[in-house]
C-alpha positions in Angstrom: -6.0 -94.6 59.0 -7.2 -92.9 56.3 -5.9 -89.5 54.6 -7.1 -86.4 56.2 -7.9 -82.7 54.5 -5.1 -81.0 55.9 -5.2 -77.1 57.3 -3.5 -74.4 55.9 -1.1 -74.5 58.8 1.2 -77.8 58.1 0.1 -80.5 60.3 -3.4 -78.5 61.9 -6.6 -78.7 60.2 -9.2 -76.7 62.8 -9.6 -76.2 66.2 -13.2 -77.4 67.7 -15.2 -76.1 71.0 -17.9 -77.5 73.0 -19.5 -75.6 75.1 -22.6 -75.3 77.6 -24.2 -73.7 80.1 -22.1 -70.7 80.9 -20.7 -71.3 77.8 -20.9 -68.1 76.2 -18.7 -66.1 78.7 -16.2 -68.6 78.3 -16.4 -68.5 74.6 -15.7 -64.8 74.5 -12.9 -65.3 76.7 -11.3 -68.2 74.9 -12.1 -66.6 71.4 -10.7 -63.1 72.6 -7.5 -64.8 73.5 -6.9 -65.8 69.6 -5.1 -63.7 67.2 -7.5 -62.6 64.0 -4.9 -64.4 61.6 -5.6 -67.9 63.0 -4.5 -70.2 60.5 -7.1 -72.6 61.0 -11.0 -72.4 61.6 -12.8 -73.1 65.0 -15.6 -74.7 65.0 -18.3 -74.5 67.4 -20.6 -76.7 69.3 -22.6 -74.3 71.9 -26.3 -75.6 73.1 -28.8 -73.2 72.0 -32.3 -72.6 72.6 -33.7 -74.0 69.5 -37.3 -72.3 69.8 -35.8 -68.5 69.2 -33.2 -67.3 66.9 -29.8 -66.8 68.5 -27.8 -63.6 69.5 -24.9 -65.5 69.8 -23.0 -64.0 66.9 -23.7 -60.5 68.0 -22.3 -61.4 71.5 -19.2 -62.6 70.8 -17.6 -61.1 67.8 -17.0 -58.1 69.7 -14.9 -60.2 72.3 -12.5 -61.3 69.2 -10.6 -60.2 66.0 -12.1 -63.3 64.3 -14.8 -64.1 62.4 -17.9 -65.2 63.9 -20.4 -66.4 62.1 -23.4 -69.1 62.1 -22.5 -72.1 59.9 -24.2 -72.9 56.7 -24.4 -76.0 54.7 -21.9 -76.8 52.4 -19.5 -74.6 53.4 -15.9 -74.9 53.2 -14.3 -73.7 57.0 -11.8 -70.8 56.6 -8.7 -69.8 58.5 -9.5 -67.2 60.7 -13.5 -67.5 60.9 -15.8 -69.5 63.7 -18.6 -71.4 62.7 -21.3 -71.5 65.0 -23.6 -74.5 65.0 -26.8 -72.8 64.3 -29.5 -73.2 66.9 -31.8 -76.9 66.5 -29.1 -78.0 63.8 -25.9 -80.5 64.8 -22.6 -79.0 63.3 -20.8 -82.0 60.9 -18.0 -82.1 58.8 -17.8 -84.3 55.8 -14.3 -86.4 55.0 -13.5 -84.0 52.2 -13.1 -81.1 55.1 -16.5 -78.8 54.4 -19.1 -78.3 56.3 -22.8 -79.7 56.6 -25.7 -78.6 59.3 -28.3 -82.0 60.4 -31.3 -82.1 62.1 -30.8 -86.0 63.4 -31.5 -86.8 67.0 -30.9 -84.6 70.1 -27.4 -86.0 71.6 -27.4 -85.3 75.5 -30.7 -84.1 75.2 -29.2 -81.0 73.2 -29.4 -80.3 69.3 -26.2 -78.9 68.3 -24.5 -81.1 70.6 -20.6 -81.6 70.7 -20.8 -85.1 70.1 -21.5 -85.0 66.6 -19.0 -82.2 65.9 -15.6 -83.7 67.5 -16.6 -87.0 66.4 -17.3 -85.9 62.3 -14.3 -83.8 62.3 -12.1 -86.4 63.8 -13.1 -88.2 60.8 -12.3 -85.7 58.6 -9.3 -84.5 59.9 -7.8 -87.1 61.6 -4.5 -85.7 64.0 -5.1 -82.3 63.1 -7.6 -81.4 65.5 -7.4 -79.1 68.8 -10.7 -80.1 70.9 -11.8 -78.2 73.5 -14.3 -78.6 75.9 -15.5 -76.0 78.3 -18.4 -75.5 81.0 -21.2 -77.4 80.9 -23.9 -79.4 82.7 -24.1 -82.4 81.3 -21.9 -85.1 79.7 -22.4 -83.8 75.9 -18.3 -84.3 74.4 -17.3 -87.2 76.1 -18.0 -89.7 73.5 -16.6 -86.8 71.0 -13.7 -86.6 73.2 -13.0 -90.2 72.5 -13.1 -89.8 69.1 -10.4 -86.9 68.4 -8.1 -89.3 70.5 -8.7 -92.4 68.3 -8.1 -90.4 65.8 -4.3 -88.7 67.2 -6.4 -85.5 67.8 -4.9 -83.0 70.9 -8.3 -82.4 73.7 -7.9 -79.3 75.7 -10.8 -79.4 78.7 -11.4 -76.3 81.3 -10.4 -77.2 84.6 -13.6 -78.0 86.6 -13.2 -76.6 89.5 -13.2 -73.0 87.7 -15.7 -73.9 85.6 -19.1 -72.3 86.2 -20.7 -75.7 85.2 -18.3 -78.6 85.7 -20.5 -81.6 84.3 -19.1 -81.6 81.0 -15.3 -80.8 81.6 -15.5 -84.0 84.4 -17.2 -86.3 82.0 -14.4 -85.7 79.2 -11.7 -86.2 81.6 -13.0 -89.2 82.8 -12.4 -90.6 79.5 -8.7 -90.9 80.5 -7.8 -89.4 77.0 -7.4 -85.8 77.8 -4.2 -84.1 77.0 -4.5 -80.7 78.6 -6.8 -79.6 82.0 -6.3 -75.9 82.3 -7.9 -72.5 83.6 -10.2 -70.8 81.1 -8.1 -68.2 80.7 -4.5 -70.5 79.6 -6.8 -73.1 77.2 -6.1 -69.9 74.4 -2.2 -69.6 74.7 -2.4 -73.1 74.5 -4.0 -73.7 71.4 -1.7 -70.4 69.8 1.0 -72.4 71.1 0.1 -75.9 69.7 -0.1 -74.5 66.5 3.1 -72.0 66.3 5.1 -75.3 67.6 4.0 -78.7 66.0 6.4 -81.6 66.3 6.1 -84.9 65.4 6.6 -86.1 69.4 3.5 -85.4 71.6 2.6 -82.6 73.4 3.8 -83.4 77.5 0.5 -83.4 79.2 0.1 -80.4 82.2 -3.3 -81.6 83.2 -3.1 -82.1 87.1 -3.6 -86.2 88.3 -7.0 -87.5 87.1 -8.8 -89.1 90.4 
């Protein structure tokens, strides 16, 4: 496996989020559970309209101590900060860790789409992602999902049955490589706690049976 760009916190390079329908609500709850001196970046995969410009920055930065903002190309991530996929644009990361917006195909029917995202950055930054993925309808971060775990990455997916839109969460756990299956509201102290506590060993897995 090749080297990966690594984060400014040891062994974690960024966290990553894929998100949907309903996915705004969940994203100010997730991003209001993380402290403002993150150590890594989160980047973000939402589905936007791509025929009007996006409020999406303006809703959830006053949910968060972070900063939110709407990626731009070239780019190098910063601890701390959330990059938005802009609206009609995929979110990418090239193997030297920065940042790069593309207007190839619609994945899932959606342009951003998760797919790209997890699947870029797993690239990039090999075992030093944190993948999340939240409500959605459709099966958008499944294939992503796939790649993070080829690639020694942690996935963190809401627990379907509270998530407003359960299509997304169910196709990422039925990859059979998820680490984590958890309320909304425990996917934050989670990731804080993934990152405080890195060891070498694997996380134990608290996701409930997959059926």
């Amino acid at each position: 496996m090749q080297h990966s760009p690594q984060g400014r916190h040891g062994h974690w390079s960024a966290v990553l989020i894929a998100s949907s329908a309903g996915g705004i609500q969940g994203l100010g709850t997730l991003l209001g559970g993380l402290r403002g001196d993150l150590p890594v970046p989160v980047l973000v995969a939402q589905h936007l309209n791509r025929t009007r410009e996006t409020r999406i920055v303006s809703i959830l930065q006053p949910a968060t101590s972070l900063t939110v903002k709407l990626a731009q190309d070239n780019e190098s991530p910063q601890a701390g900060t959330v990059y938005v996929a802009p609206p009609d644009h995929h979110l990418c990361v090239r193997d030297d860790g920065t940042l790069f917006l593309t207007h190839e195909d619609r994945v899932n029917y959606a342009r951003p789409a998760a797919d790209p995202l997890f699947e870029s950055a797993a690239r990039a930054y090999g075992s030093g992602i944190i993948a999340c993925v939240l409500t959605g309808a459709d099966s958008d971060g499944a294939r992503g999902v796939e790649a993070v775990k080829d690639h020694d990455g942690t996935v963190i997916v809401q627990d379907p049955e509270t998530a407003e839109f359960h299509g997304m969460p169910k196709a990422a756990i039925g990859t059979g490589k998820v680490d984590h299956v958890l309320t909304l509201a425990a996917i934050a102290p989670t990731v804080t706690r993934l990152l405080r506590h890195h060891t070498d060993e694997p996380a134990a897995p608290d996701q409930r049976p997959q059926t």
